[in-house]
C-alpha positions as CSV (number, residue, x, y, z in Angstrom):
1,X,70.1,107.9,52.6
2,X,68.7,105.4,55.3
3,X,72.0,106.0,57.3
4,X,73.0,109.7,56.5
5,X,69.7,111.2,56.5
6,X,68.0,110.0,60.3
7,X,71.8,111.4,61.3
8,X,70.9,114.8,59.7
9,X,67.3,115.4,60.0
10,X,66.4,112.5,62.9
11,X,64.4,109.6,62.0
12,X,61.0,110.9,62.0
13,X,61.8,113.2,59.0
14,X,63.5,111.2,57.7
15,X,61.0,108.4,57.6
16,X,58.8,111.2,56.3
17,X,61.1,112.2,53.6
18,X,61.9,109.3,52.4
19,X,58.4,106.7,52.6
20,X,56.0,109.5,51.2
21,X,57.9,111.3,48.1
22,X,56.4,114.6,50.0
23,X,58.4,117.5,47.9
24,X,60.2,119.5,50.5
25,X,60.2,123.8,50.3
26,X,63.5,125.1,50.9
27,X,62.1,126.8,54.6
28,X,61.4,123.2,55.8
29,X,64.8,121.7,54.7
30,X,66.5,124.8,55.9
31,X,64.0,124.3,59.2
32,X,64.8,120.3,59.8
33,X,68.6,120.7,59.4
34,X,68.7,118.9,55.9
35,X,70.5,122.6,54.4
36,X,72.4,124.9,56.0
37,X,70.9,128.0,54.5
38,X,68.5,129.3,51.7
39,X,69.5,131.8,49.2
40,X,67.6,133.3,46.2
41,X,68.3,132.0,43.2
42,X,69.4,135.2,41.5
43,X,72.4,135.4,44.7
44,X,73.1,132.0,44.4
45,X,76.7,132.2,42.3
46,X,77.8,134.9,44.5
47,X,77.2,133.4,47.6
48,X,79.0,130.0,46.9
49,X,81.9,131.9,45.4
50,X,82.5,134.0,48.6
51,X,82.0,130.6,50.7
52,X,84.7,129.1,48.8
53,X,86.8,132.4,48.7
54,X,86.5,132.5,52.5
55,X,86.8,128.1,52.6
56,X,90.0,128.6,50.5
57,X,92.0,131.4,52.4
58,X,91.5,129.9,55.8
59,X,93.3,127.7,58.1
60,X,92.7,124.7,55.6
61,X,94.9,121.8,58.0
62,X,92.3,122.8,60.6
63,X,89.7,122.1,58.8
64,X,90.8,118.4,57.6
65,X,91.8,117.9,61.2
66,X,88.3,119.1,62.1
67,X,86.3,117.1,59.2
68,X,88.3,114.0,60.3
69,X,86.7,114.6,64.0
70,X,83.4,114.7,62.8
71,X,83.8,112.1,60.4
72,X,85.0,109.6,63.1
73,X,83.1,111.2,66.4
74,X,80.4,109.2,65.9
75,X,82.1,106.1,66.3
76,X,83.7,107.1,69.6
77,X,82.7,108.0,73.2
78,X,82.8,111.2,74.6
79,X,86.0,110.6,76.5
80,X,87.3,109.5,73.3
81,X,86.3,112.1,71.4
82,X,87.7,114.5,73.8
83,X,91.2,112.9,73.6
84,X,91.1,113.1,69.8
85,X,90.3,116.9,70.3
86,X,93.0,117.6,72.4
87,X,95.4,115.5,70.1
88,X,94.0,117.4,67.0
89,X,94.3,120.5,68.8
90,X,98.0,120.2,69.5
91,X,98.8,119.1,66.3
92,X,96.9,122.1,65.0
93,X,98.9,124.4,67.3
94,X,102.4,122.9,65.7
95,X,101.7,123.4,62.6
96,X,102.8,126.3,59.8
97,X,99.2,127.7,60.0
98,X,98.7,127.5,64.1
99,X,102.5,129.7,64.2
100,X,101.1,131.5,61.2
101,X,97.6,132.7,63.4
102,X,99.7,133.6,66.0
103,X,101.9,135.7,64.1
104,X,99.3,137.8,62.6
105,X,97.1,138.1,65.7
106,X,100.5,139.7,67.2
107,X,101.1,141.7,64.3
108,X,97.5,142.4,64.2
109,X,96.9,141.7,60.3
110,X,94.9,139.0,58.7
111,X,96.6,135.4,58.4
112,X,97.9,133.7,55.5
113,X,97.7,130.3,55.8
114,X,99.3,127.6,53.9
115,X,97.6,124.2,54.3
116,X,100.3,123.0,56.1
């Protein structure tokens, strides 16, 4: 918590969050960043499942090349970062899915993508 959470929600939140056991409302951790939305409880099963429906049938290789940059961009500086981009990019752009995007932009359909 001491690490992720000043990342997340910045330090004075944090520091509130975690030194006065304050029970947070969804509005204020949707507000400070902590969760990235607020749904009613009664929607709740439906939403996730059409997040993960949509998660699963897109361009999957993008998004571990994408979770691996921000995973390691903190660590890096911006030129850095930049280079990783680029390299991610082009990697991304070789790949099954990248030739698969392009296909079905042509062909103006939705994309299949495989992971790979």
């Amino acid at each position: 918590a001491s690490w992720h959470l000043p990342r997340l929600i910045g330090s004075e939140q944090a520091k509130r969050l975690l030194f006065l056991d304050e029970l947070w409302s969804a509005d204020r951790a949707l507000a400070t960043g902590l969760v990235g939305e607020v749904v009613a409880d009664e929607q709740l099963h439906a939403h996730t499942a059409e997040l993960a429906t949509r998660l699963a049938n897109g361009p999957t290789f993008a998004f571990a090349q994408t979770k691996t940059l921000i995973r390691e961009g903190a660590a890096r500086s911006l030129p850095e970062q930049l280079q990783a981009e680029l390299a991610a990019g082009l990697l991304c752009g070789r790949s099954a899915d990248g030739a698969e995007a392009l296909r079905a932009s042509l062909e103006k359909r939705s994309p299949i993508f495989s992971g790979q």
